[in-house]
Structure formats: C-alpha cells, structure tokens
C-alpha positions as CSV (number, residue, x, y, z in Angstrom):
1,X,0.0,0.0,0.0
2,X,1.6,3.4,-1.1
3,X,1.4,6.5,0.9
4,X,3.5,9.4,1.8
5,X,5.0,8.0,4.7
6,X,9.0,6.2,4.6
7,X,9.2,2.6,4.5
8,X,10.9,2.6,7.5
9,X,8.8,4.8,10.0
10,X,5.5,1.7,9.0
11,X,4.8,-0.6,6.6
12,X,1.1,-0.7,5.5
13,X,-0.7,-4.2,5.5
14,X,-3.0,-2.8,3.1
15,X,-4.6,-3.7,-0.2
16,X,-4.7,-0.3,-2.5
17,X,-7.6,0.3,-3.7
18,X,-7.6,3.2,-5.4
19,X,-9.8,4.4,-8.5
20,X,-12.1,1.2,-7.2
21,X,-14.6,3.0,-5.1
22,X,-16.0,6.4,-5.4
23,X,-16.6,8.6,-2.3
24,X,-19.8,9.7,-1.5
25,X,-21.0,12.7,0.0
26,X,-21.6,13.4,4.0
27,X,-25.6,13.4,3.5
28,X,-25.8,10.5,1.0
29,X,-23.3,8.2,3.0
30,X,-24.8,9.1,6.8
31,X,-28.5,7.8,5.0
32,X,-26.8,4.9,3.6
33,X,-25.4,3.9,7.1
34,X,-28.2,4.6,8.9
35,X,-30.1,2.4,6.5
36,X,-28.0,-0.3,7.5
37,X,-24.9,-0.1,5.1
38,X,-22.4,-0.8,7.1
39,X,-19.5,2.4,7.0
40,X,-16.8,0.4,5.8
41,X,-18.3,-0.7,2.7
42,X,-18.3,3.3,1.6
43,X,-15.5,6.2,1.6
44,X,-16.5,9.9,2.4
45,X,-15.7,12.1,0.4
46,X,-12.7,13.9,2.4
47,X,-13.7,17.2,4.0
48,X,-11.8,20.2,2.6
49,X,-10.8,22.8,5.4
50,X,-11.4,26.5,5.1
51,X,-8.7,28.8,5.6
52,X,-10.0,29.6,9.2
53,X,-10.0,25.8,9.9
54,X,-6.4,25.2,9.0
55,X,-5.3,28.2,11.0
56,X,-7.4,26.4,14.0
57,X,-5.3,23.3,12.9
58,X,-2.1,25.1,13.1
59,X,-2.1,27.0,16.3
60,X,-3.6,23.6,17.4
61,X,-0.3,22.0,16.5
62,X,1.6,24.6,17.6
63,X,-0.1,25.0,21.0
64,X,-0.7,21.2,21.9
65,X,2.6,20.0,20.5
66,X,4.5,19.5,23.6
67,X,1.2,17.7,25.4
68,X,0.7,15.5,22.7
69,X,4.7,14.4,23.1
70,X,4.6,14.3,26.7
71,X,1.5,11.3,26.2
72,X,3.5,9.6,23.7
73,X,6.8,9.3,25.6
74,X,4.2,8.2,28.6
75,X,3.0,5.5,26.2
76,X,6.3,4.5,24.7
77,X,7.5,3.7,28.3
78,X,4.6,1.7,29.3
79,X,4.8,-0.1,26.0
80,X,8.7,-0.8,26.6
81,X,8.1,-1.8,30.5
82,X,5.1,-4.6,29.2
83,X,7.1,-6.4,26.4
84,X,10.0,-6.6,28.7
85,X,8.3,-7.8,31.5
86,X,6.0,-10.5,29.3
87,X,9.8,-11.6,27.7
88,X,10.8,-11.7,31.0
89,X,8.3,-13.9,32.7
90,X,9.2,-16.3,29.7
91,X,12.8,-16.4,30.6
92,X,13.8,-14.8,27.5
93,X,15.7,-11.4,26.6
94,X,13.7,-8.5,25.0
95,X,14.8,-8.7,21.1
96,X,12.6,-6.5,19.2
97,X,9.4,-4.4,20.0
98,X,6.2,-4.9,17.2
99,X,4.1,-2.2,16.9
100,X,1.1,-2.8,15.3
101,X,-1.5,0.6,15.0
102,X,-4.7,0.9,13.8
103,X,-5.2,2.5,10.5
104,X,-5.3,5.0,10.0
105,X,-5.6,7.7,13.0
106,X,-2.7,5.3,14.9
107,X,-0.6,5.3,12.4
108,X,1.5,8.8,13.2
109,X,1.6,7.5,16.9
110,X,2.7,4.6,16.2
111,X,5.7,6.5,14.2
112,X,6.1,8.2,17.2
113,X,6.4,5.8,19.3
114,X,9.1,4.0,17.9
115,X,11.2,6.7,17.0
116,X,11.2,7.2,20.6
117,X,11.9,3.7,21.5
118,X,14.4,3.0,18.8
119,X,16.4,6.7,20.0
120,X,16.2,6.1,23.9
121,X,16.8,2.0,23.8
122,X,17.9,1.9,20.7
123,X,16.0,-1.5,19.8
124,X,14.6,-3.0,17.0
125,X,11.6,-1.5,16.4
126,X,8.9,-2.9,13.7
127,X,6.5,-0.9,13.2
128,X,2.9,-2.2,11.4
129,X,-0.5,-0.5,10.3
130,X,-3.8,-2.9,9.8
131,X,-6.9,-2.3,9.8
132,X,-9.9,-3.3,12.2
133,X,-13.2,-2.4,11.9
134,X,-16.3,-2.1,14.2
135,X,-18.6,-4.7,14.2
136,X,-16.2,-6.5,11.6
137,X,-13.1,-7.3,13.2
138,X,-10.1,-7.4,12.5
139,X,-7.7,-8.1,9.3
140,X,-6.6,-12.0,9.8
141,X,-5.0,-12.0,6.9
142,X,-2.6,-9.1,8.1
143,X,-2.3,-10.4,11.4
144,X,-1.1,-13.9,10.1
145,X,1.4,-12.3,8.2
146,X,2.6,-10.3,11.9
147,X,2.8,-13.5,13.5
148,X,4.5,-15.6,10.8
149,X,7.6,-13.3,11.5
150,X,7.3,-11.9,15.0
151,X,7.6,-13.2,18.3
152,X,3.7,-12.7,19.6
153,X,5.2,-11.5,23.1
154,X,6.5,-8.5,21.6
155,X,3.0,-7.3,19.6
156,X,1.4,-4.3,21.0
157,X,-1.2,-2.6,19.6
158,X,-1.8,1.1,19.0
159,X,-4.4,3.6,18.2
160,X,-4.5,7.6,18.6
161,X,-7.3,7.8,21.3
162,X,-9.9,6.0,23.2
163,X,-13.9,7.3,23.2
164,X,-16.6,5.6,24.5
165,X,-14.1,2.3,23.8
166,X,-15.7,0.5,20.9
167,X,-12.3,-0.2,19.0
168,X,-10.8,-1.6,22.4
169,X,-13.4,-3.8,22.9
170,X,-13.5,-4.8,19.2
171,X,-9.7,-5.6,19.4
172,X,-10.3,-8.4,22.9
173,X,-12.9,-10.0,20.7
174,X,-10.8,-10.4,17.1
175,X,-7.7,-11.5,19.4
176,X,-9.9,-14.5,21.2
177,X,-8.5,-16.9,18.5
178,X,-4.9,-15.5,19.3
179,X,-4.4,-15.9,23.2
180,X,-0.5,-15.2,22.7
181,X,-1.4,-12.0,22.0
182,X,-1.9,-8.7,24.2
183,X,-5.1,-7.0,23.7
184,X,-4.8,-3.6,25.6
185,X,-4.3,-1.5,23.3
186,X,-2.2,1.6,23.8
187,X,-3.2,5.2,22.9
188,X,-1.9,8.5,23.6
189,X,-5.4,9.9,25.2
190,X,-7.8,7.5,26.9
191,X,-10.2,9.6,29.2
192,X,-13.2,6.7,29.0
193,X,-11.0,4.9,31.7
194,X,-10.7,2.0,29.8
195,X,-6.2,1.5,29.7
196,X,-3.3,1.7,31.3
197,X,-1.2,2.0,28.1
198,X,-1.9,5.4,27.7
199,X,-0.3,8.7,27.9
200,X,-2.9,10.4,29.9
201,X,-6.5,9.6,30.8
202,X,-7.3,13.6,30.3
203,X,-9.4,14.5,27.1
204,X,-6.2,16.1,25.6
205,X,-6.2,17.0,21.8
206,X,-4.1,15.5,19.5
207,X,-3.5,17.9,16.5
208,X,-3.8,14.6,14.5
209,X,-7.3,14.4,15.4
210,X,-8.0,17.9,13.4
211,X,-7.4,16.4,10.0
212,X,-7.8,13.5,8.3
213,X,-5.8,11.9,5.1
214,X,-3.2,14.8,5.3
215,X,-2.2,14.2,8.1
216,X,-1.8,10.6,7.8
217,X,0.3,9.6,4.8
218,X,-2.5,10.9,2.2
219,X,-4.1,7.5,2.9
220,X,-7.8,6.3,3.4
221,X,-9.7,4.9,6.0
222,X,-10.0,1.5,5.5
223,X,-12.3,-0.2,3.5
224,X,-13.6,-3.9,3.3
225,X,-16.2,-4.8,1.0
226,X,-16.4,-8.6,-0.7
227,X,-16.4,-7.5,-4.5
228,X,-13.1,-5.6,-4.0
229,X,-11.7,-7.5,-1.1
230,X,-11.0,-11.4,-1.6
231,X,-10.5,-13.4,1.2
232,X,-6.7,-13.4,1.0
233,X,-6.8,-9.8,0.7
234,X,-5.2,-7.2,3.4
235,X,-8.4,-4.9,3.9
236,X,-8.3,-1.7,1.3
237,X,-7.4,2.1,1.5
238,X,-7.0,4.4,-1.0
239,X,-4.5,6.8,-1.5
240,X,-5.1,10.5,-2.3
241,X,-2.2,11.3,-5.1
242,X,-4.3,14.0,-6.0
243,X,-3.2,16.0,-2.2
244,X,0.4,15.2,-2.2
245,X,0.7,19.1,-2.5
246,X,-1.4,19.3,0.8
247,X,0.4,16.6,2.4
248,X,0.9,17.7,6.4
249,X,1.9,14.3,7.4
250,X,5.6,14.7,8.6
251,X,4.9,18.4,9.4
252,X,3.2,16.9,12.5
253,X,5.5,13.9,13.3
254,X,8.2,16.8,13.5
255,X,6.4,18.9,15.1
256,X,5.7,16.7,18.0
257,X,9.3,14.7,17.9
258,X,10.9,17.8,19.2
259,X,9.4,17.8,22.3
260,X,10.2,14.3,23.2
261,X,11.7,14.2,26.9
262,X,14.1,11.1,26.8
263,X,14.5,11.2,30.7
264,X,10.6,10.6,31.1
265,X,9.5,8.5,34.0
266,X,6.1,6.3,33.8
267,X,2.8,7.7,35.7
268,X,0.4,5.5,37.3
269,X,-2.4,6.0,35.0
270,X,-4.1,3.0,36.2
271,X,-7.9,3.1,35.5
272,X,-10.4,4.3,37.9
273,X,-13.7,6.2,38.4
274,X,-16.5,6.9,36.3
275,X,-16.3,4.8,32.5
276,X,-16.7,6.5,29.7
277,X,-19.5,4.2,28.5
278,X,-21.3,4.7,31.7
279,X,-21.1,8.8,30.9
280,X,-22.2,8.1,27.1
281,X,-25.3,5.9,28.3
282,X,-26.5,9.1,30.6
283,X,-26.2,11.4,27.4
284,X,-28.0,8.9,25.3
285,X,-31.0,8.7,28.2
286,X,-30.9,12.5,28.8
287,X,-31.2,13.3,24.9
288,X,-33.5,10.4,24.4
289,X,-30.7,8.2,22.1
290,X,-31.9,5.1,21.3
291,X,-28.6,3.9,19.6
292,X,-25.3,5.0,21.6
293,X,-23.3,4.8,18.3
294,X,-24.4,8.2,17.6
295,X,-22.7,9.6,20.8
296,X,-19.0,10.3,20.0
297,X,-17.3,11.5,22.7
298,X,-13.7,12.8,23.4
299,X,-12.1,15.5,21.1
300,X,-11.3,13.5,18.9
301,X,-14.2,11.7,18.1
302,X,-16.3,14.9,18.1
303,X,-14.0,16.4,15.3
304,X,-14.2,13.5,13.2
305,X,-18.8,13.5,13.9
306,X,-17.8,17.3,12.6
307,X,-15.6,16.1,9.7
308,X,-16.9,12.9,8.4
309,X,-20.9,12.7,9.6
310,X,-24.0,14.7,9.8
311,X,-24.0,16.2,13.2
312,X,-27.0,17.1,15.4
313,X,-25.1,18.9,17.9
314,X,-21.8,19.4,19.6
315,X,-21.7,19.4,23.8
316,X,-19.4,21.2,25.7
317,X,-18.4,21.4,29.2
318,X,-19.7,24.4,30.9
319,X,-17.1,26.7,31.1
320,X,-15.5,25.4,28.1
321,X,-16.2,27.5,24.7
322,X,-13.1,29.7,25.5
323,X,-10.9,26.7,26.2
324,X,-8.5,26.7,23.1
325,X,-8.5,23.4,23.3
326,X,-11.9,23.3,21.5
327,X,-11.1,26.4,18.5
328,X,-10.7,24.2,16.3
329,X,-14.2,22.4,17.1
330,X,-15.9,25.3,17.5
331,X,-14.4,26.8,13.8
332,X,-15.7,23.7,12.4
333,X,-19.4,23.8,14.3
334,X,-19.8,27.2,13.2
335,X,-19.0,26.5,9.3
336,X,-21.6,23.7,9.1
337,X,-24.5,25.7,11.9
338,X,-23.9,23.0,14.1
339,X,-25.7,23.7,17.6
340,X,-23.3,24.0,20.1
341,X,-24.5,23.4,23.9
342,X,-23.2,23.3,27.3
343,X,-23.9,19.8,29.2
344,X,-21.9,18.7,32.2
345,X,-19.6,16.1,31.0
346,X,-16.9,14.5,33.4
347,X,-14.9,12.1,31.8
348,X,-14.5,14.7,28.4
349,X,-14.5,17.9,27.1
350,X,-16.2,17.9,24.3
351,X,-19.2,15.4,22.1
352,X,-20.5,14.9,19.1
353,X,-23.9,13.6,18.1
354,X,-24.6,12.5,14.9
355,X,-28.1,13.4,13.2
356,X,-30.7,10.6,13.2
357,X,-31.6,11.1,9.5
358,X,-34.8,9.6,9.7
359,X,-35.7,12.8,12.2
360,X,-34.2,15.6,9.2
C-alpha cells in the first residue's frame, strides 16, 4: 500500500484500492449507514478545510505540540516496561518491540512511538498498520502475516485515542482466536478509563485528530467490502495522489518529535472512576438516544462527527467555549451551523452527536 510516509517509519498491511470505489457525499453516505450499510463498505468524500480551519489546525499543532509528546513518551515507556516484562516472565531477553496501529488515526503515533523507542533503547523497532473495523473485526489476513515473523510477546497494539471504547473492545474480541497476543491497546489519550497503556487519561487534543488523510500519509480509512476485497486480501485504502501538495503528514510527526523528553518517568495512570460508556449511556438517556453509536465523545471523536458525519449537535463542558483546546471544534461547528450546547460532562470535554436522518 503506497502513501507518503517512509518505508521505514510503517509498513502498511494494506490492499490499495484506489480508482475502485468512489466517495460519496456526507448526506448521501450518513442515509446509507443509517439504512443499514455498514460504514466500511463506503468512503467519504474527504472534508476540505477553510482557511480559518487550517489556522485552528495550526495554532492547534503549535499549541498542543508538547502535550501530545509528553503522552507519547508516557506510552512508549509503558509499551517498553510490558514487552520486557512479558519476555521476561518467559525467561527470554527482550529482542525487538512490534508495533502494530490501527489505520489510519494510529498510524502517526505509532511513528512516534518507535522513534522514541528505537532513539532512547535503541532497539529493534517494527512498526505495522492494519486495519480493524467495528462490528467486523479485525484483518486475519494481516495479522497472520505479523505472526509468521514476529515473536507474539512482543505485539502491541496502537491507536490515537480511546472514546466511548468501541475499538478496544473490538480488538479483545478479534484477538480470542490468538491468546499469545496482548489485547490492551495503547493510545496517547484514553479519558473513557478504559487503559493503562496510555499517555494520559485527560481528554487532551491530539493535532492529528483535526485532520484526516493529510495528516496521515494521504491515505484512506479503511475499506472492506467482498467485490473488492478477496479473502486473501489485506483490507483496502485508498491513496489521495491528488493532495500530495497538501500533504501535512511529517509536518506533525516533527512537530511533536521535538518535544520528546528522553528522561521521562512512567505515571500511574491505572484506571479508575467513572467509565466512559457509563457517561455516554446518561447522554443517550438524557437526549433520548436510542442507539449509543451516535454519541461520539472525546475530542477527537467529536471532530471527526464534525468532519466525516452529519451532526446534530456538539456538547461542551460548561465553562469550556473559550478553552483553546476546542477552537478548532468550535471553527468547524460554526462553518456547518452545528448547535453548540453546554452539558456537564466529566470524563470529556467535548461530544459529538450524529443526526438521526430519519428525524431531518
């Protein structure tokens, strides 16, 4: 699978599918899925920021820079400390870390991460991106082909961020059939509670989260889909030639490299309190939501409700419209006359509800 990223930062367990499926438009796709199509037999049509948007983006990346690095160095360590101890409960020395993140918004942090890991232990770090998908699973095929060449002690999986915790859970059921493998999956941002391989369980935003193909090698989200993906087939992506010119993707890997801290110690960020799916089940009863799919919380799913969906409305924390944390949310919410509204969320900042189409 081509993209704009170097061989050697990840190597893409992808089928490219490109000029085989046309993206559709917000409205027409959100119908289709709410129909019953299931998302990953479509691609949107990929949103095109205004020039107030990408100056959101960049103060975003400028601002949040050093948090977002702090969080990976936190997750690097925490990745290191649980391969070393799982080689070491099986009386073996540690060899080689495998990262493995989830295409396409872990693929940056899993570049991150094992730059860091490869500069402070300097170890052999592989780096791979497959795709799972909700209510799908995950790509056998791809996995197969991790496990034909890797020791499965030293797989750990990696994503950008943790919602309501649909992709976590999805990832403990697709690994069942492979018990040599660790399920927790590792993010930079998990404030639904759900991990301890995370950098922080605050709802911190990850400039990554602001964009979508540009800012991850000018590739797709994935796609599976029977007439275009045999069953020996890695899942599909396409990739967007036509932005190369736009590309942003090592612009933000740079941008957050610099601010690594090498001497970084591990935080206790052991799970506790409220879940995030608990909090998401008392939005969906106090808006009357029959289906909690529609409830995206976390920054970063609320930008991507924003980017990729029809929303109905964004929540806030009370307090929280001035919070530069959210201008880039709040840029976007305004340029589509999205509702915004204050509700008292705990676990998050900010939420995104998708429109039930059948209500428009």
């Amino acid at each position: 699978m081509k993209s704009s990223y170097l061989d050697r930062d990840v190597t893409l367990l992808l089928k490219d599918i490109s000029g085989l499926v046309t993206p559709l438009p917000t409205k027409e796709r959100e119908q289709l899925i709410q129909s019953g199509v299931h998302y990953s037999e479509m691609l949107p049509l990929e949103y095109k920021p205004t020039q107030k948007y990408m100056e959101a983006y960049h103060f975003a990346l400028k601002a949040y820079a050093k948090t977002t690095a702090d969080a990976v160095c936190q997750a690097a360590e925490k990745i290191y400390a649980s391969v070393q101890e799982d080689f070491r409960q099986n009386s073996q020395n540690l060899s080689e870390i495998v990262l493995v993140s989830l295409a396409r918004a872990g693929i940056p942090v899993g570049i991150l991460i094992k730059r860091y890991l490869e500069h402070k232990y300097n170890l052999c770090v592989f780096h791979y991106s497959i795709s799972i998908i909700r209510d799908r699973g995950i790509d056998d095929n791809a996995i197969h082909y991790i496990l034909d060449r890797h020791h499965p002690k030293s797989v750990r999986f990696v994503d950008g961020w943790i919602g309501k915790g649909a992709i976590q859970r999805e990832l403990k059921q697709a690994l069942s059939p492979y018990p040599e493998l660790n399920p927790t999956l590792a993010v930079l941002s998990d404030p639904a509670n759900i991990t301890d391989l995370c950098g922080t369980h605050e709802d911190i935003l990850i400039p990554s989260s602001c964009l979508n193909s540009t800012v991850s090698g000018l590739i797709s989200r994935t796609f599976l889909r029977s007439d275009i993906i045999g069953e020996k087939d890695f899942h599909g992506a396409v990739f967007y030639s036509n932005l190369i010119e736009e590309d942003l993707s090592y612009e933000f890997i740079n941008a957050i490299e610099q601010h690594f801290d090498y001497h970084t110690k591990v935080v206790d960020t052991t799970p506790s309190g409220f879940t995030g799916l608990s909090e998401v089940k008392t939005i969906a009863k106090h808006f009357h939501i029959a289906d909690i799919n529609f409830i995206k919380p976390g920054i970063g799913e609320a930008t991507r409700v924003l980017i990729r969906r029809v929303p109905w409305k964004l929540l806030v924390r009370p307090g929280a419209r001035h919070n530069p944390l959210l201008t880039h949310l709040l840029q976007l919410a305004d340029e589509k006359e999205v509702p915004v509204e204050e509700y008292p969320l705990q676990n998050y900042i900010a939420c995104g509800i998708i429109k039930n189409v059948a209500d428009a």
